[in-house]
C-alpha positions in Angstrom: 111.4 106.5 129.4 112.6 109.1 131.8 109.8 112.0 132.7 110.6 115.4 131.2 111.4 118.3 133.4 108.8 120.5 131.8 106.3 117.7 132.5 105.8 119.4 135.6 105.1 122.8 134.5 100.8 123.5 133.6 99.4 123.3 130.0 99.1 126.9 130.2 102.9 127.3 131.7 104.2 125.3 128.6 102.1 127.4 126.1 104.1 130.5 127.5 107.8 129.0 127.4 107.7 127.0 124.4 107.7 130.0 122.4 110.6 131.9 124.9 112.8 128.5 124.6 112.6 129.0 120.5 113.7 132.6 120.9 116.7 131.5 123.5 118.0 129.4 121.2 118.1 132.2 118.7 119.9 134.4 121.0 122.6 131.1 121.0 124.8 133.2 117.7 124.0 136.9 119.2 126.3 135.9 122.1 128.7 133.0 120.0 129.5 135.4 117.1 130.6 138.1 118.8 133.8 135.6 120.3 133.8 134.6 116.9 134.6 138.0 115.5 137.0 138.7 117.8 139.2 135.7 118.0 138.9 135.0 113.9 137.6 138.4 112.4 134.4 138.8 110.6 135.3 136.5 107.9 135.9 133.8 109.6 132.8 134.3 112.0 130.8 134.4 108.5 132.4 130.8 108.0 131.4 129.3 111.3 127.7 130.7 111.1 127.2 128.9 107.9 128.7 125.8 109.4 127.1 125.7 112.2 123.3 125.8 110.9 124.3 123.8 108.0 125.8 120.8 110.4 122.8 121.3 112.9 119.6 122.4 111.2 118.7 119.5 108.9 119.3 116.9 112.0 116.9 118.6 114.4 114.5 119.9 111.5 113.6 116.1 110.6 113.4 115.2 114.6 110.7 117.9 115.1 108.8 116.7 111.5 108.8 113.1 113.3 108.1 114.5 116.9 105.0 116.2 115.1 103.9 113.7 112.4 104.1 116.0 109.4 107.0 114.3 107.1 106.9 115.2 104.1 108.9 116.5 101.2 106.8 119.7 99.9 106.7 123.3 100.6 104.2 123.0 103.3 106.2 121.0 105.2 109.4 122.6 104.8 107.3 125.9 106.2 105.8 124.0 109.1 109.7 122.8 110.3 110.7 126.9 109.7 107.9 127.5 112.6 109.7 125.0 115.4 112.9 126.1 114.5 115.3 128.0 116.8 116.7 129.6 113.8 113.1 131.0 113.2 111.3 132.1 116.5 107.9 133.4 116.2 107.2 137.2 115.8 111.0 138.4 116.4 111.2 136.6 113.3 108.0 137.1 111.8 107.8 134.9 108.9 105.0 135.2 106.6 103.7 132.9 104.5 102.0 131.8 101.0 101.6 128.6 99.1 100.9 128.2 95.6 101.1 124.4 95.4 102.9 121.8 97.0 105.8 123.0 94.9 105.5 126.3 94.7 105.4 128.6 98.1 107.0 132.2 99.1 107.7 133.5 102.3 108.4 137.6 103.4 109.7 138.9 106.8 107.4 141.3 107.5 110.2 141.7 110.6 113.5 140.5 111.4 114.7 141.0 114.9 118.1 139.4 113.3 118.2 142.3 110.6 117.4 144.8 113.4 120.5 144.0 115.3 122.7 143.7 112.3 121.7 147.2 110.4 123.6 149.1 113.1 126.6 147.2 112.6 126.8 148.6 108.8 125.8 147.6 105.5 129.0 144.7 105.6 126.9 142.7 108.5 123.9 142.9 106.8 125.4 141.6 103.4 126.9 138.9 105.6 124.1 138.0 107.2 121.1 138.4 104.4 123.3 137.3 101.4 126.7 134.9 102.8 124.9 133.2 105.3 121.4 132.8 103.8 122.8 131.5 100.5 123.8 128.2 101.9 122.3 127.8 104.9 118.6 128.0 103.5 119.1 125.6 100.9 121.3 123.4 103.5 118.1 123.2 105.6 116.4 122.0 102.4 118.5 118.7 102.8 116.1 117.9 105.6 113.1 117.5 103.0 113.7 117.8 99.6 117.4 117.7 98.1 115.6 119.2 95.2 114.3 122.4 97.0 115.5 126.2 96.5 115.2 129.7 98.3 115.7 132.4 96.2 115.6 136.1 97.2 113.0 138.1 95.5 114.5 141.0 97.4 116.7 141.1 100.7 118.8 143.5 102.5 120.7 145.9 102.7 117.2 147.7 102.8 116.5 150.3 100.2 114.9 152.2 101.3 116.2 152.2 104.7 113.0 151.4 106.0 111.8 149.1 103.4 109.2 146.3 104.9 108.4 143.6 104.6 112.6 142.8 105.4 112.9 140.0 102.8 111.2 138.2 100.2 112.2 134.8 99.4 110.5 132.2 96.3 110.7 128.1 97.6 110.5 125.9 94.7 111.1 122.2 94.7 111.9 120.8 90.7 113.0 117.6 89.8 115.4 119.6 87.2 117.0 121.3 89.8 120.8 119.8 91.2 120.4 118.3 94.7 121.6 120.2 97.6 124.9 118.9 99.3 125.1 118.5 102.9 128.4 119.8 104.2 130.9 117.0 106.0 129.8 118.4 109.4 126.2 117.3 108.9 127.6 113.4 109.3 129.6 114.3 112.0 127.0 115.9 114.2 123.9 113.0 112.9 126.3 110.5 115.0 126.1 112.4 118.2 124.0 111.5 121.4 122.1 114.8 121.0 120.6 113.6 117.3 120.1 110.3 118.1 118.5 110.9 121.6 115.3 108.9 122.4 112.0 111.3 123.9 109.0 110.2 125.1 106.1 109.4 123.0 103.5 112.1 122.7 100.1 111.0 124.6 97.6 110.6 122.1 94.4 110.5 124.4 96.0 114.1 126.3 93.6 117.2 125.6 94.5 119.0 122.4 96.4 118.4 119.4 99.3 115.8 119.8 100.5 116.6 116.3 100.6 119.3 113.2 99.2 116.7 110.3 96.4 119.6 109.8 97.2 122.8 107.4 99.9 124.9 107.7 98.5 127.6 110.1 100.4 131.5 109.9 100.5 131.2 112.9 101.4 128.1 115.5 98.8 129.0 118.9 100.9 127.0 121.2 97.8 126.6 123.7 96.2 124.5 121.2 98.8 121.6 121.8 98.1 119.3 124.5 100.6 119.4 127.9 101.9 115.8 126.5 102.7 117.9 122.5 104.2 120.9 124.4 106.6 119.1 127.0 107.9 117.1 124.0 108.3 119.9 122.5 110.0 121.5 124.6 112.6 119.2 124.8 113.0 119.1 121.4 113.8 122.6 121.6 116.3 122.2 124.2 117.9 119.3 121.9 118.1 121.9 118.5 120.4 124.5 120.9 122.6 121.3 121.5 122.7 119.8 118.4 123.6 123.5 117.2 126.3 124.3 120.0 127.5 120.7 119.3 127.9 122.7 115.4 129.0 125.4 116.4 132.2 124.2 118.5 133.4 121.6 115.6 133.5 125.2 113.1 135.3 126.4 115.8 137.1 123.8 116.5 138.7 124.0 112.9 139.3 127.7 112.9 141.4 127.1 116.9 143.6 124.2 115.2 145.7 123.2 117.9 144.8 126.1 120.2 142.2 123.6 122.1 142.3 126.4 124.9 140.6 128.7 122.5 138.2 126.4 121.3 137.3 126.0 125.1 137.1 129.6 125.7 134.9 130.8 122.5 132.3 128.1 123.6 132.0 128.9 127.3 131.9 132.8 126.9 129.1 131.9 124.7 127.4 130.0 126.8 127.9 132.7 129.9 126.1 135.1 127.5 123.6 132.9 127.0 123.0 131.1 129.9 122.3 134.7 131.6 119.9 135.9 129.1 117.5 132.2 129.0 117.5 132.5 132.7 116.4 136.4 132.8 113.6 135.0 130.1 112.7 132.0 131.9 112.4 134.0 135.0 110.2 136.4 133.6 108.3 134.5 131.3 106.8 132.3 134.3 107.1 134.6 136.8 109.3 133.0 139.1 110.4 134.5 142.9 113.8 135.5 142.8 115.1 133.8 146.0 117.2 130.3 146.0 113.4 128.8 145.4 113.2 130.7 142.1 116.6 130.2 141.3 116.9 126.1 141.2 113.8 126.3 139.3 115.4 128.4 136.5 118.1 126.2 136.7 115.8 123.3 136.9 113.8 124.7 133.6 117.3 125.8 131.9 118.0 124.3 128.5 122.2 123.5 130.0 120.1 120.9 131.5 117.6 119.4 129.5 116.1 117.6 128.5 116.4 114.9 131.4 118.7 111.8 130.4 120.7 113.5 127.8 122.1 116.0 130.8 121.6 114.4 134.4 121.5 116.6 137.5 119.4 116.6 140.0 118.2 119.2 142.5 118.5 119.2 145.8 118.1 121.5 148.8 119.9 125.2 147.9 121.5 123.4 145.3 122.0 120.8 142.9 124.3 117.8 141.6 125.1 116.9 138.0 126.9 113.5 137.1 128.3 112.7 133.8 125.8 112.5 131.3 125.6 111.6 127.5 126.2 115.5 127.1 129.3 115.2 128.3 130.4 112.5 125.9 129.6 114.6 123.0 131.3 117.9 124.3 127.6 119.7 124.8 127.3 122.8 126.9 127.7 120.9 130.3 131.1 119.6 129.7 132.0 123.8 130.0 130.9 124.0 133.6 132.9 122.5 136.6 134.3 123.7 139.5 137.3 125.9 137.5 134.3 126.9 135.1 131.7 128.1 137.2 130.5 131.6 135.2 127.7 130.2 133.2 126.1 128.6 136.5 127.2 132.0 137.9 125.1 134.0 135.3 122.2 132.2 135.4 121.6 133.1 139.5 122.7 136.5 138.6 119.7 137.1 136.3 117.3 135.5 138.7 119.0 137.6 141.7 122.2 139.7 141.6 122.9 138.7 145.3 123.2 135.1 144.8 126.6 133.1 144.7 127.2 130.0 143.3 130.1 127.7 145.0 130.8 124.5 143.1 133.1 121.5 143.9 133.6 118.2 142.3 135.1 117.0 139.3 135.2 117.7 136.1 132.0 115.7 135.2 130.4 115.0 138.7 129.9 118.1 141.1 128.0 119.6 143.2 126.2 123.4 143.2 125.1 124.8 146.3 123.5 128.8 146.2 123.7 131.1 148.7 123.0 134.8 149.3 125.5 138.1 149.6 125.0 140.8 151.1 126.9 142.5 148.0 125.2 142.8 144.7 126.9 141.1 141.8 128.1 142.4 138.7 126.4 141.4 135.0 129.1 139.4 133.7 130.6 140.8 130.2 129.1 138.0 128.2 125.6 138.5 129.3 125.9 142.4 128.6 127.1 141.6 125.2 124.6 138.9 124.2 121.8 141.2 125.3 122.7 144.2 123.3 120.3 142.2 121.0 116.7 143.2 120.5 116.0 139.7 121.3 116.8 140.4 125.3 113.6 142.3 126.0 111.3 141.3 122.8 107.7 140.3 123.9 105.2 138.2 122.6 102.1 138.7 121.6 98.5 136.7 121.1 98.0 136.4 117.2 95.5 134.8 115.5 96.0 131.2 114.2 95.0 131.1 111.0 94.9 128.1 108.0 96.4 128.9 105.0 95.4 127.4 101.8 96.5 127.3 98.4 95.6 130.6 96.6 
């Protein structure tokens, strides 16, 4: 089994990204949707959210539940999977929870960082968002543990009042009465991919701290408490859920594009430019990396285009680095977007770390080179990256909470 890329990074290190990878992967539909809207209005962006997390989430929900050791098919551990789940990053979306039974369980946003970068949009975006989307997508990411599970809003936005907290309030029961929920088609299509189906290392048993979550559902996950061999795993996983969802998102918009492949092609890479440029800014920050060529392949090095190891191979070399075609590439992941014609993602990322250096890629398609060098000339945020950090999610920062069990009340 191939050594992570994060297994180099300390305990401590891994403690600090873990949660910063959750959040990036979030930030994945604040820079897709906005293409969305544009090229297929807000309708059909509605129908490609919905899609997406339907196709993607129950894959990656049960491959974290396995990574972790807490299968199950109760409340508890439909919770647990809500807390390693890009579509649920700590804090920015501050899920709170209670459990009755192992049927019975409720859980309130006491924040949304989603909701707070939908309200100024108008009340349509947040009945889009709260009601169209969440209808199906919560109960789709049910399919990942009980068929016989349902969310249902106690109350949800459009906030009234205006500054009504907590956000939401949603009920989870499971009933043997109730109809089982229906994956949608694209949930068979994406299970078959390399992304769902790729092989990580085992977690060390015998490394310092927990290797799993078999314990009680805690309101808060304290990443530090996992050991380094838990947290690289994990992070990997992590970088696997953005795939598996991109790999959702472009087969939705693959069917809106029909014939127009072109489109298809252009949706996904502007959003991964957005994206790209906003992980690396994090990333950067978050571990408090230099921002010459140094700090830059180590961004690029840490970035989850290329990871986890295996699934995307590159390898980094002097000012630079070379990729080679890769089982990303043979699903149509986020790599298969960059080459030498497509070089503004790579771009982006060494713009966040430093405006002044350049990218210069040659190659193929699949198999090409990077090298960085440095301009005298500043350059300019590309337009994706300026749109995908409009959200709140750009500059949120995390704090230390308390970890705390929570038990049946």
């Amino acid at each position: 089994m191939t050594e992570s890329r994060y297994a180099s990074l300390s305990r401590d290190e891994l403690a600090v990204l873990l949660p910063e990878l959750l959040l990036i992967g979030h930030m994945i539909d604040r820079s897709g949707m906005a293409w969305c809207i544009q090229e297929f209005g807000r309708e059909g962006m509605l129908e490609v959210a919905i899609e997406e997390w339907a196709g993607a989430s129950p894959v990656y929900t049960r491959r974290m539940q396995r990574a972790l050791g807490f299968v199950g098919d109760d409340v508890p551990t439909i919770f647990k999977g809500i807390q390693f789940d890009i579509g649920s990053p700590p804090q920015f979306m501050d899920f709170r929870f209670t459990v009755h039974d192992r049927w019975h369980g409720e859980f309130e946003l006491a924040s949304c960082g989603a909701l707070l970068d939908v309200e100024p949009l108008g009340e349509d975006y947040v009945f889009g968002m709260c009601h169209t989307i969440e209808d199906p997508t919560f109960d789709a990411t049910a399919v990942a543990t009980n068929v016989k599970a349902q969310c249902r809003p106690v109350h949800r936005p459009p906030r009234t009042p205006a500054d009504r907290t907590p956000h939401c309030c949603w009920t989870v029961i499971i009933d043997e009465s109730y109809p089982p929920a229906q994956p949608i088609p694209a949930l068979a299509v994406i299970s078959q991919t390399r992304a769902a189906t790729w092989e990580l290392g085992d977690i060390d048993r015998s490394d310092e701290g927990l290797a799993d979550y078999t314990g009680p559902l805690l309101a808060d996950v304290d990443f530090a408490a996992f050991s380094h061999s838990a947290l690289v795993r994990l992070a990997d996983e992590v970088c696997l859920q953005m795939h598996l969802l991109y790999l959702s998102f472009a087969l939705a918009v693959q069917a809106r594009a029909g014939d127009k492949a072109d489109l298809a092609t252009s949706v996904g890479r502007r959003q991964l430019t957005g994206l790209a440029g906003l992980a690396a800014m994090r990333i950067k920050n978050a571990l408090r990396l230099p921002d010459d060529i140094a700090g830059a392949l180590r961004t690029f090095e840490l970035h989850p285009l290329f990871n986890p190891i295996g699934y995307v191979q590159s390898d980094i070399a002097e000012n630079g680095l070379s990729v080679h075609r890769s089982p990303a590439h043979d699903d149509g992941a986020w790599i298969a977007l960059c080459s030498p014609e497509s070089t503004n993602p790579l771009q982006a990322i060494a713009t966040a770390v430093n405006p002044h250096l350049r990218v210069a890629v040659d190659g193929s398609d699949t198999e090409w080179n990077l090298q960085l060098s440095e301009s005298d000339t500043a350059a300019t945020e590309l337009p994706e990256v300026m749109v995908t950090k409009v959200s709140g999610g750009a500059n949120f920062q995390f704090r230390s909470r308390k970890s705390l069990p929570l038990t049946v009340v």
